[in-house]
DRENRO-456932 format. One record per residue (C-alpha): x, y, z. Coordinates in steps of 0.02 Angstrom, whole numbers, plus 50000, padded with zeros to 5 digits. Each point is the difference from the previous one (the first is absolute). Example, Ala and Ser with C-alpha at 12.3 -4.5 7.8 and 13.67 -1.06 7.14 Angstrom:
<atoms>
506154977550390 500695017249967 
</atoms>
This chain:
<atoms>
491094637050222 499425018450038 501665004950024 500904993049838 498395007849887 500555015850076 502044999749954 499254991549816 499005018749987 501625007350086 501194994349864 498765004549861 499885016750059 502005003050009 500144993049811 498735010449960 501055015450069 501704992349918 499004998749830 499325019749984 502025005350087 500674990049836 498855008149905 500265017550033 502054996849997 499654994849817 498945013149964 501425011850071 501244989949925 499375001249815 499695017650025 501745003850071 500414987849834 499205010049885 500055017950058 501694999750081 500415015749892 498685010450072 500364996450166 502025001949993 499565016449931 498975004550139 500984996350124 501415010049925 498915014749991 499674998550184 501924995750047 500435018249899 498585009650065 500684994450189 501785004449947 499305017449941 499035000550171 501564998250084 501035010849934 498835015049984 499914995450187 501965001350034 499935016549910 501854998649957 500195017649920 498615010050127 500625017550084 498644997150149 501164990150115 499495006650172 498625009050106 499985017949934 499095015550097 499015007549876 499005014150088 499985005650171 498295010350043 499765011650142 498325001050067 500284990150162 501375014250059 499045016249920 498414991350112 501165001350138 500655014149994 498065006849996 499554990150133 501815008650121 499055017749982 498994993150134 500984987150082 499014999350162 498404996549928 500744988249868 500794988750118 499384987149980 499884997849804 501635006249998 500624986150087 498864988049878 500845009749833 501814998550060 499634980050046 499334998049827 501405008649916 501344989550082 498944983649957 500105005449826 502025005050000 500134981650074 499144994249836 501065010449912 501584994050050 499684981649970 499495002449835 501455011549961 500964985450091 499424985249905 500554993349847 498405003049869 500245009849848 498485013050014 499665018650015 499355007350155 498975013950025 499695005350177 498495010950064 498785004749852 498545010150016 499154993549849 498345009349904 498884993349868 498445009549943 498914998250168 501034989250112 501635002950087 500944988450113 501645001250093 500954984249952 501654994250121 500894991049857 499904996449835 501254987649921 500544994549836 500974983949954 500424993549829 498694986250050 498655008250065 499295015850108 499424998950198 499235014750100 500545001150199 498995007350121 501045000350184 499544999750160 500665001250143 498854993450129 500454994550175 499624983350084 499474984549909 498854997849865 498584989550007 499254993949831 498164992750003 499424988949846 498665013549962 501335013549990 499835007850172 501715007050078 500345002250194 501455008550065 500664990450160 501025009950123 500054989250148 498514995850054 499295015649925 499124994249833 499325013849882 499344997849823 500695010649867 499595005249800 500494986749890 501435009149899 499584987249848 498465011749968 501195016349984 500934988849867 498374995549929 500105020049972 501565000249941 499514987049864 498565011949942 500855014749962 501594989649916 498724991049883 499025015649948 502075006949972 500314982649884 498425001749918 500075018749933 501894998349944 499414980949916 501134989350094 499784983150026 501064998350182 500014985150119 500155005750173 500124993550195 499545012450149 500304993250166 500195007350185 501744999850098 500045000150172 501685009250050 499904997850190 501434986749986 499494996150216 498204996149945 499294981849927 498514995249871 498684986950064 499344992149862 498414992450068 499294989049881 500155014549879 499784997749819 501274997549873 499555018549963 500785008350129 501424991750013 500535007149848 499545016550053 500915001650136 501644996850037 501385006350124 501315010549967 501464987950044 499224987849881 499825011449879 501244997649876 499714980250010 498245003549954 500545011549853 501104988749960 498804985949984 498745009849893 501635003149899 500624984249964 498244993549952 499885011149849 501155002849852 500885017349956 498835009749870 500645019249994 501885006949978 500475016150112 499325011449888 498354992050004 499955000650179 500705016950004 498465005649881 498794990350113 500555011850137 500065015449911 498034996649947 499644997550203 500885016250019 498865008949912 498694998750106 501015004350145 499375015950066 501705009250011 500124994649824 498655006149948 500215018650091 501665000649905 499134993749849 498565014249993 501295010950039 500934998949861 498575000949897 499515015150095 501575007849931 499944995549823 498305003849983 500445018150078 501445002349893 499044993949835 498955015950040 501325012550053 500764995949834 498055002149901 499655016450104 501815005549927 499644994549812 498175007549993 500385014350113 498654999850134 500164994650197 500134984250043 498304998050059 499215004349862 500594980849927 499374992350165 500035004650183 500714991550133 498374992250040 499914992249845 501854997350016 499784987950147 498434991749950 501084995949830 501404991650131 498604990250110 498864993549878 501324997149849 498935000349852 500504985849871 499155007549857 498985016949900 498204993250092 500814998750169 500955015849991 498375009949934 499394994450165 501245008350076 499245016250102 500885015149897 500324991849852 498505003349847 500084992949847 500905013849906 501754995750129 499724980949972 500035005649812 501355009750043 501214993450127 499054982250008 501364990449908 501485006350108 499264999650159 499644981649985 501524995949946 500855007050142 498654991450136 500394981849920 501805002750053 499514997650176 498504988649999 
</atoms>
């Protein structure tokens, strides 16, 4: 008896079920019936907005085809060169700086050997206001731009969950800086770079390990790191990857510009860039001293000269700050002078 009240409640509950599933198809039904327009015109909007997608994506007419070498710096061999004056008692970071600068012409050659459409610039020593950081790579794709910190570490990598790194050699274990929080570094000074020229920039920074003999332990780790760190043979895949999960937002000039704004923060850059200024400034006054007929000096000394080129004043107040320069020269010469500074700000 127990057991036939219980399929009775059974079967009332499954009608029950059937009755609210017919219910919402004619619900759906009669407002399929009656707004059929809207929707057909919806979905058309979304089957022309993927067809856009796509072939923004193919970027049929695009000059970017292939990996192009965009800058080459040269700090790691002028550092090495300094450090050969005393060869004896450099040994040993000698030995460090040439291991790092093979790691990195490893890098260099698989990403000049892959098949990605993006600038490379190789080396930078970049400089914003109070920070400075030496970055290994900086890269720019039509999709995106990544940051790439090598290493070349020997034996394996052990990676905790909390973060902590050991270096095994054997049985010889030994645990080393994370090189995620040099990236973290590298981050700072390229956001302080993004904000002050108003750019709105997604970017990756990760760590390859170029030590092609050497293996990464993930223990446990978090998701975290294993998208910071990645070795150099599977490099490419993992570029790759990042690539094909995002769709194609800048043409070759745009990436071209992106560069050129890193670049002017690169300290090389920006010694050629004060430079220049240097000159112009000094031949602005040659040319005053001429027209007026008094020495040079007399317009502004050299002291004045160079505090012009380091502090690049971007108006009249900031130039009447300017040690050598009253207010009867920024009345004077105010105009010009800041005209030629904003050519190299």
């Amino acid at each position: 008896m127990a057991r036939r009240r219980y399929n009775r409640y059974n079967n009332d509950g499954d009608e029950l079920i059937g009755l609210f599933v017919l219910f919402v198809i004619g619900m759906v039904y009669s407002f399929i019936k009656e707004y059929w327009w809207i929707i057909l015109t919806i979905v058309i909007i979304i089957i022309i907005y993927l067809l856009i997608r796509i072939i923004i994506d193919l970027d049929l007419g695009g000059t970017l085809k292939s990996p192009k070498k965009y800058f080459e710096g040269d700090s790691n061999n002028r550092y090495l060169e300094k450090l050969q004056l005393n060869e004896e008692l450099n040994k040993t970071k000698i030995i460090k700086l040439k291991s790092g600068i093979l790691g990195e012409q490893r890098v260099l050659y698989n990403l000049l050997n892959s098949n990605i459409p993006m600038y490379i610039m190789h080396d930078l020593q970049l400089s914003c206001d109070d920070l400075k950081a030496q970055i290994d790579f900086i890269i720019v794709t039509k999709r995106s731009v990544y940051l790439l910190e090598s290493k070349n570490l020997y034996g394996n990598l052990d990676i905790e969950k909390d973060g902590t790194l050991t270096r095994r050699i054997g049985k010889y274990k030994k645990g080393i800086k994370n090189p995620i929080t040099q990236s973290k570094q590298h981050e700072n000074i390229i956001d302080k770079i993004l904000k002050k020229e108003k750019l709105k920039i997604k970017y990756d920074s990760f760590v390859v390990l170029t030590n092609d003999d050497a293996y990464i332990n993930f223990k446990k780790s978090e998701t975290n790191y294993r998208e910071k760190i990645v070795r150099n043979d599977k490099l490419i895949e993992f570029l790759n990857k990042k690539e094909g999960k995002r769709h194609r937002i800048r043409g070759e000039e745009q990436v071209k510009n992106i560069c050129d704004i890193f670049l002017k923060y690169n300290d090389l850059e920006i010694e050629k860039n004060n430079e220049e200024l240097k000159n112009e400034l000094r031949e602005w006054r040659r040319l005053k001293s001429v027209i007026e007929g008094v020495q040079a000096y007399i317009i502004f000394n050299d002291l004045t000269l160079d505090e012009l080129v380091s502090k690049k004043p971007a108006n009249l107040e900031q130039l009447s700050q300017i040690n050598g320069i009253g207010d009867f020269k920024v009345q004077k010469y105010g105009n010009e002078i800041i005209e030629i500074i904003i050519k190299y700000k």
